[in-house]
C-alpha positions as CSV (number, residue, x, y, z in Angstrom):
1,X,-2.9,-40.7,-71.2
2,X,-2.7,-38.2,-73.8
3,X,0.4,-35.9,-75.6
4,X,-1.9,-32.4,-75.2
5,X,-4.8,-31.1,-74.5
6,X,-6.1,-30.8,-77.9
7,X,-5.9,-34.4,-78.2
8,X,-7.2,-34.6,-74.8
9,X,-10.4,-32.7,-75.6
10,X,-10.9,-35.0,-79.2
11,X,-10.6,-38.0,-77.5
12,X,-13.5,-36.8,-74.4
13,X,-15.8,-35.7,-77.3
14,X,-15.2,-39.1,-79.6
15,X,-15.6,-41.3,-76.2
16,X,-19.2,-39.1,-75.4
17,X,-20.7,-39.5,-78.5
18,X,-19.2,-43.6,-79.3
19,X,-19.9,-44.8,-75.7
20,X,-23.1,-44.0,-73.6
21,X,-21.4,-42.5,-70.1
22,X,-22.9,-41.7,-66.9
23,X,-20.9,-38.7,-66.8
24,X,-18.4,-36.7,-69.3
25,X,-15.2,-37.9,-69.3
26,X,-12.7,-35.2,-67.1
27,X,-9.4,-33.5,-68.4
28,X,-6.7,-33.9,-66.0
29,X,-3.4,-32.6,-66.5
30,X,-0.6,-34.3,-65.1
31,X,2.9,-32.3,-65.1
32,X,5.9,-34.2,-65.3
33,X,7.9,-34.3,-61.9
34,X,9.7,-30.8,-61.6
35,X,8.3,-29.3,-64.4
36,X,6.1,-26.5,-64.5
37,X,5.9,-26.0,-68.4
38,X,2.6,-26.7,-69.8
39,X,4.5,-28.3,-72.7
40,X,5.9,-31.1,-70.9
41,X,2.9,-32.3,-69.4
42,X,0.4,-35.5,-70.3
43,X,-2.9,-35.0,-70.4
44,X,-5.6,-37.8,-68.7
45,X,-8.9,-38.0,-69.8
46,X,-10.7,-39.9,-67.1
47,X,-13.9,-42.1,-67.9
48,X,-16.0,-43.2,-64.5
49,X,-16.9,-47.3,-65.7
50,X,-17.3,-49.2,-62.4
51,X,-19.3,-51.6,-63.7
52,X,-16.6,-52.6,-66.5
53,X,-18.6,-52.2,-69.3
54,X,-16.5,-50.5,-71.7
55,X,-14.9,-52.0,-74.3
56,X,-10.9,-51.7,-73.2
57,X,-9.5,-52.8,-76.7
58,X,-11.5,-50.2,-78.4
59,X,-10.2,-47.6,-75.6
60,X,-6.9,-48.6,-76.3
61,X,-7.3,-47.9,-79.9
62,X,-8.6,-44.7,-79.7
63,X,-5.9,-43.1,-77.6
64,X,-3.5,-45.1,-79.8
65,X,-5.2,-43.0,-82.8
66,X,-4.1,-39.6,-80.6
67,X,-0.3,-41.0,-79.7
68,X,-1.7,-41.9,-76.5
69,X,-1.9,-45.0,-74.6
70,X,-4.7,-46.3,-72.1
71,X,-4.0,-47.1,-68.8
């Protein structure tokens, strides 16, 4: 979970060329109850990894760089 696109669309490029994905990660944004103002929305960049094989500490980090926070 991300503040803004822009740090939404960093992260997806950094996890693409760190981590070798079956598929690009997705931008999804995700409006705050009520609100229809692009500003108050989060931004989720989604990363398919059934199997469990990516690192979760070093997720967490990275979104921490971008003010964000994994979840």
């Amino acid at each position: 979970m991300l503040p803004d696109r822009d740090a939404a669309e960093e992260v997806a490029e950094l996890l693409t060329s760190r981590f070798a994905l079956s598929a690009e990660p997705r931008l999804v944004r995700d409006a705050l109850a009520g609100e229809d103002d692009a500003e108050d929305a989060q931004w989720l960049v989604v990363v398919e990894d059934p199997a469990g094989a990516l690192d979760t500490a070093e997720l967490d980090s990275l979104a921490e760089e971008f003010e964000g926070w994994l979840e």
